[in-house]
C-alpha angles and dihedrals in degrees: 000000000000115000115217121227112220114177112213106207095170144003098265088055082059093053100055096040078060091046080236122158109270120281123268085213135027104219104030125049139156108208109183104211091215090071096049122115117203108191091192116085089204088065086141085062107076125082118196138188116209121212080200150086121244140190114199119189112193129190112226 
């Protein structure tokens, strides 16, 4: 099993490592994860590095 490094730089770089719809504004974007579609089965497999801040809301 060999895991795969992608570093994200920008969020449009986010957007496209998601296969999401391009971003409205370059600097500033909500995904909701529920909506996002991961072709790749090995999907686990990936470990990223984000050049970015987040903010993550979960609903527990």
């Amino acid at each position: 099993m060999s895991e795969a490094f992608i570093s994200i730089k920008s969020v449009a770089d986010l957007h496209r490592f998601y296969n999401y719809e391009s971003p409205k504004h370059p600097l500033i974007t909500v995904i909701d994860l529920k909506n996002v579609s991961r072709s790749d089965e090995n999907f686990a497999d990936y470990l990223y590095s984000l050049d970015l801040y987040t903010i993550v809301y979960k609903k527990i």
